[in-house]
BASELUM-982324 format. One record per residue: residue in three letters; residue number from 1; y, z, x of N, C-alpha, C, O, CB in turn. Coordinates in nm, 3 decimals. Glycine has a CB too. Layout:
<sites>
ALA; NUM; Y; Z; X; Y; Z; X; Y; Z; X; Y; Z; X; Y; Z; X
...
</sites>
This chain:
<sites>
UNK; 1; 1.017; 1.001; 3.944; 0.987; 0.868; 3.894; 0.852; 0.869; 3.821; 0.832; 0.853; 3.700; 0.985; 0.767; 4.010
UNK; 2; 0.775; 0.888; 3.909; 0.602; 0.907; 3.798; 0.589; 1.008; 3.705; 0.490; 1.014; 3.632; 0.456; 0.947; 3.887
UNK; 3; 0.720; 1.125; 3.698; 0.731; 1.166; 3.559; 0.820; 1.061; 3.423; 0.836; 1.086; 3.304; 0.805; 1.309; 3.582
UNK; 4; 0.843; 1.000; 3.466; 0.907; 0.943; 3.372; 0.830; 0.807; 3.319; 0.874; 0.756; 3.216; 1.043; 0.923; 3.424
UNK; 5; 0.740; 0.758; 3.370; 0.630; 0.630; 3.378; 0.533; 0.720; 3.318; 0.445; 0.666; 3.250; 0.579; 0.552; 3.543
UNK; 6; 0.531; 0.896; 3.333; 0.414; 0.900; 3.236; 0.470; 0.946; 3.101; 0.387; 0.929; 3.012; 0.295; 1.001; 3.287
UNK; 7; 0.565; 0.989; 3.065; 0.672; 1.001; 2.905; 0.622; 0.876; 2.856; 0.548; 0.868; 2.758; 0.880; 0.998; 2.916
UNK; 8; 0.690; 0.715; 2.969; 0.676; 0.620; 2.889; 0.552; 0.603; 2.841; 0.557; 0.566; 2.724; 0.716; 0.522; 2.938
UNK; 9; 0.405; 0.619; 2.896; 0.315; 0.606; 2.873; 0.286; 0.680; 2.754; 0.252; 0.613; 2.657; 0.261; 0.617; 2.966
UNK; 10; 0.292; 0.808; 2.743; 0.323; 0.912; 2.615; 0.316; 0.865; 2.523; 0.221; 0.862; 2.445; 0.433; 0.975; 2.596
UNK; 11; 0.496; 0.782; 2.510; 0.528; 0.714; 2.395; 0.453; 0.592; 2.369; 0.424; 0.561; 2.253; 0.658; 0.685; 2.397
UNK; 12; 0.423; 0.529; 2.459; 0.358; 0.423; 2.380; 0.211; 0.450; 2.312; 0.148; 0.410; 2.214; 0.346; 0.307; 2.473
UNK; 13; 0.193; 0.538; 2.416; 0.068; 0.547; 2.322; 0.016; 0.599; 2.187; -0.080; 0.563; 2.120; 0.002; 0.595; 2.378
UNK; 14; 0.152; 0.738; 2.157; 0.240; 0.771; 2.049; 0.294; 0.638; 1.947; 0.295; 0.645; 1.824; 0.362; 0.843; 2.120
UNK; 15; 0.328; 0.545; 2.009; 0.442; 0.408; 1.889; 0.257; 0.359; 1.866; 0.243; 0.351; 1.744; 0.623; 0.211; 2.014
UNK; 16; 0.167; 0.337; 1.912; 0.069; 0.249; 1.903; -0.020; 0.348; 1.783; -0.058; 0.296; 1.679; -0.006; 0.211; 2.065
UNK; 17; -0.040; 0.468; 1.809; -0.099; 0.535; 1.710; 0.003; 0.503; 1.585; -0.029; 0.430; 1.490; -0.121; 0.693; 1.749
UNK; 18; 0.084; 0.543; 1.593; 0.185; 0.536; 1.487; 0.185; 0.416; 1.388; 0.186; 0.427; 1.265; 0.314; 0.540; 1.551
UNK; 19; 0.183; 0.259; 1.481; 0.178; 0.164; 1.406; 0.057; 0.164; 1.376; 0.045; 0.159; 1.253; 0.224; 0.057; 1.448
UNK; 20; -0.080; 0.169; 1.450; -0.209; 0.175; 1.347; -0.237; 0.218; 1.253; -0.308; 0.168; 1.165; -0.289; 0.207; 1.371
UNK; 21; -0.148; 0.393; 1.260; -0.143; 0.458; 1.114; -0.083; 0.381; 0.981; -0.146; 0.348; 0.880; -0.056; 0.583; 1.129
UNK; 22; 0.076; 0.360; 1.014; 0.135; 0.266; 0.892; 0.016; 0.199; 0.851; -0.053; 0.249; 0.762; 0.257; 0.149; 0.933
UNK; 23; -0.026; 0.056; 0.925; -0.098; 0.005; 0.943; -0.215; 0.024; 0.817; -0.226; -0.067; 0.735; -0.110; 0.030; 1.063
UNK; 24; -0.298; 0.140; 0.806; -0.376; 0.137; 0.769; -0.329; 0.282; 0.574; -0.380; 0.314; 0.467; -0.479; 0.155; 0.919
UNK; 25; -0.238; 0.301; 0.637; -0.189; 0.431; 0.495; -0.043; 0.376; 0.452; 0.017; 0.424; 0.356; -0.162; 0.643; 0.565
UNK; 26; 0.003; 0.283; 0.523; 0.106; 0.191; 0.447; 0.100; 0.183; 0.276; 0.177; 0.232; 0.194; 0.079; 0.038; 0.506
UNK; 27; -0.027; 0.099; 0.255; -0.022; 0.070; 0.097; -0.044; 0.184; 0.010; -0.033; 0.168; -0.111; -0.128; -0.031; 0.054
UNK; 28; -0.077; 0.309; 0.063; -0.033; 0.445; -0.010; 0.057; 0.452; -0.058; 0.081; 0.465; -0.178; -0.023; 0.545; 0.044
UNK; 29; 0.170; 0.439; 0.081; 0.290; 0.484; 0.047; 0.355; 0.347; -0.003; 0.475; 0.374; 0.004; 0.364; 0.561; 0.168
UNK; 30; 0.346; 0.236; -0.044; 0.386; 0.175; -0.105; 0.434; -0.003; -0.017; 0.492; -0.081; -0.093; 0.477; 0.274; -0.162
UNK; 31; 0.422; -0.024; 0.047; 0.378; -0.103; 0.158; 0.327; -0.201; 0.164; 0.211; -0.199; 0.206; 0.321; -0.064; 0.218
UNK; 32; 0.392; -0.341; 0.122; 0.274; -0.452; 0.091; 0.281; -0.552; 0.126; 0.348; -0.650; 0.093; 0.245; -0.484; -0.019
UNK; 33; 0.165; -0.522; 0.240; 0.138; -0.702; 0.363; 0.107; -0.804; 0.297; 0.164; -0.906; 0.336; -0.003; -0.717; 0.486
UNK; 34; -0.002; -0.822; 0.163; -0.025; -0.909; 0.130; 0.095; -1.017; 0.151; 0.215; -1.001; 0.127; -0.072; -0.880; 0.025
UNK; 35; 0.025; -1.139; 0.204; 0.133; -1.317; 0.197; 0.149; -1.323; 0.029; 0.069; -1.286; -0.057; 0.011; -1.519; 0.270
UNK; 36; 0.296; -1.390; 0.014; 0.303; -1.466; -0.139; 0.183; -1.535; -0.117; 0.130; -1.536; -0.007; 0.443; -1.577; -0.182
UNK; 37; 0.146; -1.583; -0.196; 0.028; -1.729; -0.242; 0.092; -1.804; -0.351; 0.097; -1.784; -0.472; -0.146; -1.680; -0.316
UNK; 38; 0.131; -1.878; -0.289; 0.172; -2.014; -0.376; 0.147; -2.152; -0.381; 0.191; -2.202; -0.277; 0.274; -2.031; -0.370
UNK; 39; 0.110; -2.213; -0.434; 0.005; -2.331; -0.431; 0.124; -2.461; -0.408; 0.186; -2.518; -0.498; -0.106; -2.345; -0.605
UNK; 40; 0.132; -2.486; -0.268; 0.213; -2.658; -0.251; 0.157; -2.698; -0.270; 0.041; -2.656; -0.267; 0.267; -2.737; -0.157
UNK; 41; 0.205; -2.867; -0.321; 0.163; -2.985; -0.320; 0.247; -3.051; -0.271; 0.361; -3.011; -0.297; 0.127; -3.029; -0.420
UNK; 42; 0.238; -3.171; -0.184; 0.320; -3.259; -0.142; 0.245; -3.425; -0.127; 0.155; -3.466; -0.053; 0.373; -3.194; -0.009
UNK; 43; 0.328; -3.492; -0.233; 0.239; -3.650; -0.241; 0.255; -3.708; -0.107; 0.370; -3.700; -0.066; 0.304; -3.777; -0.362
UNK; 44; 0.159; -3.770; -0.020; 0.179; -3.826; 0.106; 0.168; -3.985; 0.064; 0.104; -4.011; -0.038; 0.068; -3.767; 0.221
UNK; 45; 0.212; -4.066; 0.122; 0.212; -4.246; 0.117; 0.137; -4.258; 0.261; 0.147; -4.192; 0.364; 0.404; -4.345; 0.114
UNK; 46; 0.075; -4.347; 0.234; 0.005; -4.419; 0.337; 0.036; -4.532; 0.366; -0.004; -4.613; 0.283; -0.108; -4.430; 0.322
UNK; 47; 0.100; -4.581; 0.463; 0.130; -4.717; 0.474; 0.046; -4.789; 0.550; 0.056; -4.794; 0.673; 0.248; -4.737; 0.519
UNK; 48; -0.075; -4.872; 0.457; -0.194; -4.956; 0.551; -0.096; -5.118; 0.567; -0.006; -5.183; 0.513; -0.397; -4.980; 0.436
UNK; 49; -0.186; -5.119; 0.672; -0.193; -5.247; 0.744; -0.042; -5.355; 0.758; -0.048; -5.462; 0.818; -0.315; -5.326; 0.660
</sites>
């Protein structure tokens, strides 16, 4: 059993390097987090009193 809790440990700590790598050499390989940016507008009404 505590061989197999330490594999899992292995791997994660393996998937965690892994995603920091993408992470950071992603936009090398072509990879792109940037958000769209697109400018909403939406007219709001105010209904006073």
């Amino acid at each position: 059993m505590f061989r197999l809790i330490k594999w899992l440990f292995y791997l994660a700590i393996l998937a965690f390097i892994a995603l920091v790598g993408y992470a950071y050499l992603g936009p090398f390989f072509g990879a792109d987090f940037t958000p769209p940016v697109n400018e909403i507008r939406q007219d709001i009404i105010l209904e006073t009193g």
